[in-house]
C-alpha positions in Angstrom: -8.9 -18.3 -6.3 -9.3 -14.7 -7.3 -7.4 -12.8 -9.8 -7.4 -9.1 -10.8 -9.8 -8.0 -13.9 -7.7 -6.3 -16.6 -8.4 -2.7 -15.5 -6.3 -3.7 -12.0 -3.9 -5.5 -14.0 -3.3 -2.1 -15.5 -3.3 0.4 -12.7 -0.6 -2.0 -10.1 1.2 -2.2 -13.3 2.4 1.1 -12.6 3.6 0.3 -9.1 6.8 -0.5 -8.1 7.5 -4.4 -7.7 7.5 -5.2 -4.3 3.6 -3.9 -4.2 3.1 -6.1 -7.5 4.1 -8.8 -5.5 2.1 -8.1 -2.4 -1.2 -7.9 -3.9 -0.5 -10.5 -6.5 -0.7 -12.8 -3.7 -3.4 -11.2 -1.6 -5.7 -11.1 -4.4 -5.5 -14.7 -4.0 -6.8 -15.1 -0.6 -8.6 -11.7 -0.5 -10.7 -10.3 -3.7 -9.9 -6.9 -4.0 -9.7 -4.2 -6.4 -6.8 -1.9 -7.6 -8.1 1.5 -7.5 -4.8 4.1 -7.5 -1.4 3.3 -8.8 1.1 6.0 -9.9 -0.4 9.5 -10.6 0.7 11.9 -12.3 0.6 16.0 -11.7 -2.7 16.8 -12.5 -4.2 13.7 -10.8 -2.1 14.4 -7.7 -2.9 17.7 -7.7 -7.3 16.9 -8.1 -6.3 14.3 -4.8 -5.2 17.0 -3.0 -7.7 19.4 -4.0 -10.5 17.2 -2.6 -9.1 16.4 0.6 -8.2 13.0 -0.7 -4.2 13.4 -0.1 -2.7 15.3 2.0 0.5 16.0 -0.3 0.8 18.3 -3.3 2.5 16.9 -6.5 5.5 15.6 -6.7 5.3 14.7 -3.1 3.2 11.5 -2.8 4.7 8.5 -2.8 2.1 7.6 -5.7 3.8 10.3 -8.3 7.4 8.1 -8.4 8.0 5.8 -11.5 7.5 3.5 -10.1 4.8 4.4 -7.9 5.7 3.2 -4.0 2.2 3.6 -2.9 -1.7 2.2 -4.1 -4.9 2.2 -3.3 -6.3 -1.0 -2.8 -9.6 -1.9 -1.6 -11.8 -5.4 -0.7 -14.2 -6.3 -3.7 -16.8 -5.7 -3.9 -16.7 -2.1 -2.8 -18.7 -1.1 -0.3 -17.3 2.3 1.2 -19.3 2.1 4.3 -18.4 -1.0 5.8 -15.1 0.4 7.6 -14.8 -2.7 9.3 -14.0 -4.8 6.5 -11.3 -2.4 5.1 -9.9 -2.5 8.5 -10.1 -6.7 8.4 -8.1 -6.0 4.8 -5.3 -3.9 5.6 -4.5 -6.7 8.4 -4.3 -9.2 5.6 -2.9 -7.2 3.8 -0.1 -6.1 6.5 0.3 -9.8 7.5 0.8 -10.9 3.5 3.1 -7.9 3.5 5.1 -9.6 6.4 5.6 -12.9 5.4 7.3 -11.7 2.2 9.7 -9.6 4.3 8.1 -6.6 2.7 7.6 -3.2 4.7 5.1 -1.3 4.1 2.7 1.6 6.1 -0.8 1.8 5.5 -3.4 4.5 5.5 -5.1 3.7 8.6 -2.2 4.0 10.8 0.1 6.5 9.3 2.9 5.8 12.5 2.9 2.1 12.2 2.2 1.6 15.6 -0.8 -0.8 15.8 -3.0 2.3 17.3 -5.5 2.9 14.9 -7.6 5.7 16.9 -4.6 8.0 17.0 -4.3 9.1 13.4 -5.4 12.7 11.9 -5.8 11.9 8.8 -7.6 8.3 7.0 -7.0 6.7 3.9 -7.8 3.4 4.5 -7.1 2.0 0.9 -3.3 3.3 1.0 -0.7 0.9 1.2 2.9 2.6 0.8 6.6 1.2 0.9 8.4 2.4 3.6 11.6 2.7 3.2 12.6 3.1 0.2 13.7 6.4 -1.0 
């Protein structure tokens, strides 16, 4: 069984509960490493800057306290093997399901199962959706 090193620990820390819980137990089945929790204006602002979000600070749902959005990815990292972080977000969906969480990920924005229809990829964002 996998478990998060201390640094991940830290980072979902700052996430709201329901995503704790998610990738608590897909860390389990599925090494992986917590790379973005909450973020606050400057780090917001530096994502956007480089293309990285879409959304100026305080509108991503990684600058609430608690955050409703991370960025997760499979361990080890490999950044060119999309195929794999597409293999994890359907773990990740499917853990996701079977606690009766909801959440959207980065790799289909609409939630609609079609993956080549999206504008815009971040394929290690998981948010809530939902929640307010």
């Amino acid at each position: 069984m996998n478990i998060f090193n201390e640094k991940s620990k830290l980072i979902l820390s700052t996430t709201h509960p329901d995503l704790q819980k998610i990738f608590t137990e897909v860390v389990k089945g599925f090494d992986c490493t917590i790379i973005c929790g909450h973020r606050n204006e400057l780090d917001q602002n530096e994502a956007y800057r480089i293309r990285a979000s879409k959304l100026k600070w305080p509108d991503s749902k990684h600058n609430s306290i608690p955050a409703r959005a991370v960025d997760v990815v499979p361990y080890p990292l490999d950044w060119k093997d999309i195929n794999r972080m597409y293999y994890f977000a359907g773990y990740v969906k499917a853990k996701a399901e079977t606690l009766n969480i909801k959440i959207i990920w980065g790799g289909d924005w609409d939630n609609d199962t079609e993956v080549n229809d999206q504008s815009f990829l971040d394929l290690p964002h998981f948010e809530l959706r939902g929640l307010i």
